[in-house]
N, C-alpha and C positions, 0 to 999 in steps of 0.2 A: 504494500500500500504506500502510494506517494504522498507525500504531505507536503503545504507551501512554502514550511520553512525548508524542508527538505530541496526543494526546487522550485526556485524564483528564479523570473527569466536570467538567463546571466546575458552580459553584453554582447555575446555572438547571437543569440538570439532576436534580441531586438535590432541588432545590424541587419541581419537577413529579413525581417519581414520589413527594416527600413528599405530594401532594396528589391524584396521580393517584385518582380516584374510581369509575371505571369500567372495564369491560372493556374498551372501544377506547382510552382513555387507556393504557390499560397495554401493550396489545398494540401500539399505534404506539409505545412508547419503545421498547418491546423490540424491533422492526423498526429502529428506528435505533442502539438497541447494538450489536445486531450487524454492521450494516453497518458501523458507526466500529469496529469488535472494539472496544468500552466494553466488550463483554458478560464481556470477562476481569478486568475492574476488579470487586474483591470486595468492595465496598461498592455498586454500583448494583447485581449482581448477585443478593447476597442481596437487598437492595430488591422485587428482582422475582421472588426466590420466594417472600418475605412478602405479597404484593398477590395473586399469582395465589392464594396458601392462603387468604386470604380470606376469610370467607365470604361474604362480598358479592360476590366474584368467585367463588372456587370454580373455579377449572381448572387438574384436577390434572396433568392430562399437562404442561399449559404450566408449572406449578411444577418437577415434575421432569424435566423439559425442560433450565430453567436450573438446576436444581442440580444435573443430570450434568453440566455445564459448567465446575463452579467447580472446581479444581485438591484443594482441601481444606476442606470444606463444614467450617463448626460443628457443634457440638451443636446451637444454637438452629437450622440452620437443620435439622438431621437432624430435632431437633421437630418442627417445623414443618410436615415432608413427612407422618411419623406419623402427627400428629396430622388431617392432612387426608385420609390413607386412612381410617385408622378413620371422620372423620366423613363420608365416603362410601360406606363398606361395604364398603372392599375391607381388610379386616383381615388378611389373608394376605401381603397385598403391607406392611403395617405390620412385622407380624412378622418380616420378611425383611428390612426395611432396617435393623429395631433388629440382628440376628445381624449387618450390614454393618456396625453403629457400631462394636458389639464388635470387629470383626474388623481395623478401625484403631485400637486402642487407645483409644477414646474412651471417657470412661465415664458412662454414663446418670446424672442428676439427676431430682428430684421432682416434673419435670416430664415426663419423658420415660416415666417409669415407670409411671403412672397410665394412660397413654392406652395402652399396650403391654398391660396387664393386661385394659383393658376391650376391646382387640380381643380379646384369649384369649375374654376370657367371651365376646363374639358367636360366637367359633368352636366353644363350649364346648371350647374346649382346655385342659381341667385340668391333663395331662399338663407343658404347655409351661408353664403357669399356674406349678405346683411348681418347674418349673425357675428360673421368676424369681424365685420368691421365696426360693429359696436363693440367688441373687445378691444381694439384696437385704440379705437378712441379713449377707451380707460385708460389702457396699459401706456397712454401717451408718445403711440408712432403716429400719429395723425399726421404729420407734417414730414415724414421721413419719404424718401423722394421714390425709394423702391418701392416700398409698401403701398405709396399712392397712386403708382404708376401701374403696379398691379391692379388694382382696384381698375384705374379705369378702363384695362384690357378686357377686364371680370365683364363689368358691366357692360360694354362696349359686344361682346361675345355674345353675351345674352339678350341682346333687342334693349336695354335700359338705359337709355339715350340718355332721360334726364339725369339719372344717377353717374353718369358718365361724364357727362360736364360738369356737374358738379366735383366730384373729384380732380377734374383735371383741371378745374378753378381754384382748385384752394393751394395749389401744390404752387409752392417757393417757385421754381425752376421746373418747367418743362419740358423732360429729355422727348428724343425723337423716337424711344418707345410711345410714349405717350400719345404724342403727336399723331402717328401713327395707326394706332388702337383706336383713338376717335376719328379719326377722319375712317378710314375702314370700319366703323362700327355705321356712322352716318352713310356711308356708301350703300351698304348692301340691306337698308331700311328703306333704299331709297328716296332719301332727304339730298339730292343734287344739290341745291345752293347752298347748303349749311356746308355739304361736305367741302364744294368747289374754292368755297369762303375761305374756309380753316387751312386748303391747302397753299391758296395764294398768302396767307397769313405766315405760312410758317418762316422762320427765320434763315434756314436752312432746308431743303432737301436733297434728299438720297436716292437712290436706284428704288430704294424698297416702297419709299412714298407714292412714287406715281403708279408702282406695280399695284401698291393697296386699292389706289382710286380704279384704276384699271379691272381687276379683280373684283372689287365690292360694288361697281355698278354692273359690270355680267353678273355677277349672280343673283342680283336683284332683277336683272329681265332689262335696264337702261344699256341696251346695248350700242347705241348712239354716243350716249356721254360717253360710255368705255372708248370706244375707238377714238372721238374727239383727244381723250386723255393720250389715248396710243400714240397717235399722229405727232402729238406735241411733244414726246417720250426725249428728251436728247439721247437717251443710250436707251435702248430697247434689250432686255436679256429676257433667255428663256420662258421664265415664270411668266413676261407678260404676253408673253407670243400666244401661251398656252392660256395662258384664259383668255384672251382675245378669242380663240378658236372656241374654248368650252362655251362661251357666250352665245357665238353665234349658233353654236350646235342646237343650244337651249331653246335660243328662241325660232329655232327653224330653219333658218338662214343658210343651208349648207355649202350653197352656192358661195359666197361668204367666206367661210370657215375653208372648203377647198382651195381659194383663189391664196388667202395668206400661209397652207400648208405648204402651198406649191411656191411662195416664194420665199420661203426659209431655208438660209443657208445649212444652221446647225439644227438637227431635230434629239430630244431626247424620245426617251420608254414614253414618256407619258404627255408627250406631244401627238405620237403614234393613237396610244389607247383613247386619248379625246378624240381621235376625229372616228378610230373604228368606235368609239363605244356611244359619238354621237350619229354616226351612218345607225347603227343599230335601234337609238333610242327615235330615229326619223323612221321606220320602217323602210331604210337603204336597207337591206339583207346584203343581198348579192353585193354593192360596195362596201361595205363594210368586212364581206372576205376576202373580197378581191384586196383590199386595201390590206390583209392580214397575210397573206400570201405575199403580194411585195413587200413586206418587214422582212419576211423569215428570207427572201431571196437578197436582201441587205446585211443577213448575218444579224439581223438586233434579237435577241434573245427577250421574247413574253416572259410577261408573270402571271398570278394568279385574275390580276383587272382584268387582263388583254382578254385572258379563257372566257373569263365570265361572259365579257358584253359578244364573245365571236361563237359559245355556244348557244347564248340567246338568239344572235344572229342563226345558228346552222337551224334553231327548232323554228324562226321566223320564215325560214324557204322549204322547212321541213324535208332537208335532203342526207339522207342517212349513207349517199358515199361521203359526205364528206364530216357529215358527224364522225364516221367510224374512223375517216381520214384521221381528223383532229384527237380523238380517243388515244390512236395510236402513236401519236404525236407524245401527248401527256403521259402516257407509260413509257416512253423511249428516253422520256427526258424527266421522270423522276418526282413530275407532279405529283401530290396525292391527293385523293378524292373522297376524305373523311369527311369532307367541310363542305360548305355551300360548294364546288367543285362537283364534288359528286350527286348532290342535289340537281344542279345541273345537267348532269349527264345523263340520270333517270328523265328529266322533264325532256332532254333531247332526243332521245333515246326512243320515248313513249308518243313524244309527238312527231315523230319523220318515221311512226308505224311498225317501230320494231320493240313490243315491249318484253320479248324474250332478251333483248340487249339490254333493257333497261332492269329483268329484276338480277341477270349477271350482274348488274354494277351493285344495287340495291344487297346481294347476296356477300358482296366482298367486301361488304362496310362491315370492320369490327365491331364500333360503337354507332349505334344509327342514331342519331338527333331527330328529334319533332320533324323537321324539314326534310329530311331522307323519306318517315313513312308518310308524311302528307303527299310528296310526290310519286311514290308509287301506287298508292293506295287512288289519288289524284288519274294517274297513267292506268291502271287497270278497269277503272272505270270509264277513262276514253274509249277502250279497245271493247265493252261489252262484257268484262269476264267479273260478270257480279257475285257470284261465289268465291271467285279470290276477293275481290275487295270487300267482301264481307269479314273473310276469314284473316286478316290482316288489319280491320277495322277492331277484330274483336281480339287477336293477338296483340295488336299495341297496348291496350287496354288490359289485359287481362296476364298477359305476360309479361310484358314489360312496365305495367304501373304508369305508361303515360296518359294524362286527362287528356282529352280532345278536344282541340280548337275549332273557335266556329267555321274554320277549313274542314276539320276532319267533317265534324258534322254534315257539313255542305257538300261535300263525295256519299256519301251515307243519305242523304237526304237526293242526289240526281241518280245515286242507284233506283233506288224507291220508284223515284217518277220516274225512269225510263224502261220499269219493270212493269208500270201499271198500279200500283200498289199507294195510291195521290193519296186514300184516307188514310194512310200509316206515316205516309210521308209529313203531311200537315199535322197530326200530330206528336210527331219529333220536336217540326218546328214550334210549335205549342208548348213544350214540354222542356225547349232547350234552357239552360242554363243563363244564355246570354239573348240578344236581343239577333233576331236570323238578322242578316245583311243582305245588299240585293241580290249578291249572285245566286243565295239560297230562294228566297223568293221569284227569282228570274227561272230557277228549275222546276219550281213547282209550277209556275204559270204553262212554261213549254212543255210540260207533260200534260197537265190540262189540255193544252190547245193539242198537241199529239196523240191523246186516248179519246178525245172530243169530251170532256168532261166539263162542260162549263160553266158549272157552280162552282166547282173549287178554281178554275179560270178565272172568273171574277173575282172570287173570294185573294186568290195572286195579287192580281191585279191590282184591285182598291187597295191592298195593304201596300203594295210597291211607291203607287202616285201618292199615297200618305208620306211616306219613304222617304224617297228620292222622287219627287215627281219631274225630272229631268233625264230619268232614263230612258230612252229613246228605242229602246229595243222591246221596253215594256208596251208600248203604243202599238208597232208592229207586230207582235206575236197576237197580241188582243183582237186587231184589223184581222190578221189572218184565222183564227179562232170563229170569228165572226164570218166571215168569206166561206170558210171551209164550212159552214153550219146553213149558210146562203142568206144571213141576214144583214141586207144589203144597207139597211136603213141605219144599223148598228156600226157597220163597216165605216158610212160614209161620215157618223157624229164621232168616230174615234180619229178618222182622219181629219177630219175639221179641227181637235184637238192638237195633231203635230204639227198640221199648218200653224194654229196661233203660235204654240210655241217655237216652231222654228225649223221644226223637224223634218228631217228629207229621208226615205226608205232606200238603202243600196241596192244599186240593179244586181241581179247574180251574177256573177265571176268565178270561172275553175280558169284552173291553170293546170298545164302537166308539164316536166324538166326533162327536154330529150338530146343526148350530147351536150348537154351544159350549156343549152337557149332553153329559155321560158317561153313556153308559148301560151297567153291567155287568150280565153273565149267568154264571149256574152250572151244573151238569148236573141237566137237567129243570127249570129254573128256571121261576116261575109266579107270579111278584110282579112282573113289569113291567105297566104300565095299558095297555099294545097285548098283553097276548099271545093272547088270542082271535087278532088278524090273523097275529101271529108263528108262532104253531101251524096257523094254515092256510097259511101259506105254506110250514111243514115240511112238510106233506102233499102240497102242491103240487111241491116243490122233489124228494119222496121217487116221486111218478109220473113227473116227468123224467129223474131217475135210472134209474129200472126203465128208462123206455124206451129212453134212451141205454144200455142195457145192465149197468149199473153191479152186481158181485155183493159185497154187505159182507163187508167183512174181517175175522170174527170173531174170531183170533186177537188182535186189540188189545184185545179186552175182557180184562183185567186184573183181573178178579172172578171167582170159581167158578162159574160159571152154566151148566147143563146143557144148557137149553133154547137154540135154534138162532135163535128167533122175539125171546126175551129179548134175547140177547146184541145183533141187530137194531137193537132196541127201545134200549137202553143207547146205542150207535153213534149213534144216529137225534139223541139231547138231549144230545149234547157240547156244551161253552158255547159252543164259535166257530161251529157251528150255528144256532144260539140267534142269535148276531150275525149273522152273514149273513142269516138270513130278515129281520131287523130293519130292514140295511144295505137287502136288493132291496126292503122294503117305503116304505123311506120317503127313503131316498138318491136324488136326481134322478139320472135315463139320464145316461149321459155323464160322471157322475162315478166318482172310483175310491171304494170303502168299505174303509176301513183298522181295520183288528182288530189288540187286541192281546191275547197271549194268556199269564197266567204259567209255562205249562207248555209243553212242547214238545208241538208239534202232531202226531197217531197218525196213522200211514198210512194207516187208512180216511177219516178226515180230510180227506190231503193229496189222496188221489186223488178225493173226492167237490168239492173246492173246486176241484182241476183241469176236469173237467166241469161243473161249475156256472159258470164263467167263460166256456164258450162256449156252455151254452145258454140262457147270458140276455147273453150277450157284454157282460159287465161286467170291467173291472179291480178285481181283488182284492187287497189287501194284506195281511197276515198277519204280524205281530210277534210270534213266540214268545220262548223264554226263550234261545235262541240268536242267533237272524237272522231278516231278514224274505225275508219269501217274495210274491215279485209273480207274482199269477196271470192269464193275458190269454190268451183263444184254446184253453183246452183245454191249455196248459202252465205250468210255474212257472220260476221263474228260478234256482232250485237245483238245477235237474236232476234230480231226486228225489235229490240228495245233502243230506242233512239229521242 
């Protein structure tokens, strides 16, 4: 047994952790303080929470490791822990240990306060923010320049304009922190004059200044004043280039945002990921990989952003070569897909129609998160296989202990209605926990209007326009419910409701991806350079149907039309028609032709692409505005639940 008189550090010891330089230098003394109990001697001790906080070392558990060790830590060394949460992001666990200082009487300096305040503003905790800085005022830093400079970044972060001036009014001397925090707080509130005021004010600026004004009016949406600030820029660097672009992305503009990518000299990562991840958030798909594919042919190495916004892009064009493409990308290079990553790749995976891909990925998640079973559970409910999503609805729950979000619910609730089962479905949503949202409410109306139920239709409905009365797809399912039942007079006072509000119904659009061209179609479309073939192969496609038996289902015609032969004729040039002939005309035997379609596919539709899958016994894919629908052998994989 060692004891401390036994062994007190001797001078070579405290030499070596004065010089220790590295992480294994440090973690071997610390292996042998312990073992000699040094590790209770309170000068080698703090030694070796100061080394582990770092930041050349940086390891935090090992810092507060030894300082739950020491009997009665300092303030320096309570700093010290602080400050090395904050500068790791865990500003929750900062906040925690400063209310620990308090609560030994210890009492924070102008060092401890600063870094306490800037973890508030990461948390935007104004709330908690207020409370220090009425401590503050006691303990007599009110006028200390760090501490007020803090303060007005705090406020400044969190939308608290006036509290922000106010601090940065009482302050002796005004550093070009400071300066900076308000003018960028007033930016991205945007308060344009106040901010443009304070910058012609300052005494001084810097590169960082006009990047703030630059920055805090894009992201408030003043994409004008940004560029105005750009233009006038004396030295322009990265940061502002790159929100200049983010801006424009924002507000639309891509034209814009192209024009200045193309004339930068120098590009970083994340000059790159703003423009593919605002291609992405414009619904560019296809530019937005195109643009991801020239990085990788540049040699610039993605991260985890680039994946994110280019597999959202692969599930926006829904094309599973090159989801698989990119997959194999991420496993070659060492990504992992424990994290939203793999989240992703289920939701990719599930909507470009391969959800045997998607529960491979789902399968090889060690630790599955809320987000991993939402998306599969989400994914097998596209494809129709309501027995797994049952059986994974009740496994999350029951096996693994997780409660259910009103996601899960709302997969579990569009099982229901596309099973036919509205009175079990509504009361889920009756019965739920929280308050349904409209996607929940939107399932149950389009099951309604899909089983022709049009009491619990309305009963949707009224509670949607309560809701949200600006969902617009609520109007349109309700019209067609109405149409599809032949109550014209109904049809015609729902539509008179989207006119006042503003509302415009999308024409149908499929598309299908052949050699890596999109070709979209419309109803009756007559602008593609094959459709001479395309229309003979509707004619072709409409004598195999006869003979296969096939009687159209006129009832989906959704226009007033008298004539029997008309309505036919209507049925005959739906767009995903239009693509199928497309698909058997020029798709090689043996492969599948996959449609995507922005509207939910009409039962004369569903049932004519069911028959056409086995009398050219082709696999059919179908991506409407719901889920995809795989058609093989004269059935679909939905069941005709849809």
């Amino acid at each position: 047994m060692y004891s401390l008189q036994q062994h007190s550090p001797s001078p070579l010891h405290l030499t070596l952790l004065k010089t220790s330089k590295t992480h294994l230098d440090t973690t071997q003394l610390h292996a042998f303080a312990v073992k000699t109990n040094l590790i209770q001697h309170t000068s080698l001790s703090s030694r070796l929470v100061s080394l582990y906080a770092d930041p050349e070392i940086n390891n935090l558990r090992y810092a507060r490791s030894v300082f739950d060790q020491i009997q009665d830590p300092s303030l320096v060394l309570h700093n010290l822990i602080i400050k090395c949460y904050v500068f790791n992001q865990q500003s929750h666990e900062a906040i925690a240990l400063f209310r620990d200082l308090l609560g030994k009487s210890l009492l924070p300096d102008n060092f401890t306060l600063p870094c306490v305040i800037k973890g508030c503003a990461r948390l935007n905790a104004v709330e908690e923010g207020k409370q220090i800085h009425g401590l503050v005022l006691k303990l007599g830093f009110g006028l200390d320049k760090f501490v007020s400079s803090s303060f007005v970044s705090l406020y400044a972060k969190c939308g608290e304009m006036g509290l922000a001036r106010k601090a940065f009014d009482v302050m002796d001397e005004n550093d070009l922190v400071s300066w900076n925090s308000l003018i960028d707080g007033y930016a991205k509130c945007g308060e344009v004059g106040v901010a443009m005021e304070l910058f012609d004010e300052m005494p001084e600026r810097d590169l960082f200044s006009w990047t703030c004004l630059v920055d805090g009016f894009s992201k408030c949406g003043k994409v004008e004043f940004a560029r105005e600030i750009f233009d006038r820029m004396p030295n322009k660097n990265l940061v502002s280039w790159n929100a200049m672009i983010n801006g424009y992305m924002k507000s639309g503009d891509i034209e814009s945002a192209r024009v200045l990518f193309n004339e930068m000299e120098v590009r970083n990562l994340i000059t790159w990921n703003a423009m593919i991840a605002g291609f992405e958030s414009n619904g560019r798909f296809k530019e937005a990989f195109e643009l991801f594919e020239t990085m990788l042919d540049g040699d610039i190495v993605p991260n985890d952003a680039t994946l994110v916004s280019i597999l959202s892009a692969i599930s926006g064009l829904a094309s599973l070569s090159k989801g698989r493409w990119v997959h194999s990308y991420m496993v070659k290079n060492g990504f992992l897909v424990h994290g939203v990553l793999g989240t992703l790749l289920i939701q990719m995976y599930s909507r470009c129609g391969s959800i045997e891909s998607a529960l491979i990925v789902f399968r090889s998640i060690p630790k599955k998160k809320v987000g991993h079973w939402t998306a599969i559970i989400v994914g097998l409910g596209m494809h129709g296989l309501v027995d797994d999503g049952r059986k994974y609805f009740d496994k999350m729950i029951n096996d693994y202990g997780i409660e259910p979000t009103v996601e899960h619910y709302g997969c579990l609730v569009d099982i229901l209605c596309r099973t036919g089962h509205l009175e079990e479905a509504k009361s889920i949503i009756e019965s739920m926990p929280m308050r349904p949202n409209t996607v929940i409410l939107m399932s149950l109306l389009s099951g309604a209007r899909n089983h022709g139920n049009k009491d619990i239709g309305e009963y949707a409905a009224h509670h949607l326009i309560n809701v949200a009365p600006d969902t617009s797809g609520c109007y349109v399912v309700l019209s067609n419910m109405y149409a599809a039942a032949g109550e014209w007079e109904k049809v015609s006072q729902v539509r008179e409701m989207m006119k006042k509000r503003g509302f415009k119904k999308d024409p149908g659009c499929s598309s299908i991806e052949h050699r890596g061209v999109v070709h979209e179609f419309i109803v009756g479309d007559k602008s593609h350079p094959q459709t001479n073939d395309i229309y003979s192969k509707l004619d072709e496609m409409r004598n195999k149907l006869k003979s296969a038996g096939h009687v159209p289902d006129t009832t989906q015609v959704l226009l007033c039309i008298e004539d029997e032969e008309e309505k036919e004729e209507e049925l005959e040039n739906h767009s995903e028609r239009l693509a199928i002939a497309f698909g058997l005309t020029n798709v090689e035997p043996g492969r599948p032709i996959r449609i995507m379609k922005n509207l939910r596919v009409c039962n004369d539709c569903h049932s004519v692409t069911k028959l056409l899958s086995g009398i050219y016994n082709r696999e059919i894919i179908v991506r409407d505005n719901s889920r995809f629908h795989h058609f093989k052998n004269g059935t679909c994989s939905c069941k005709d639940f849809w």
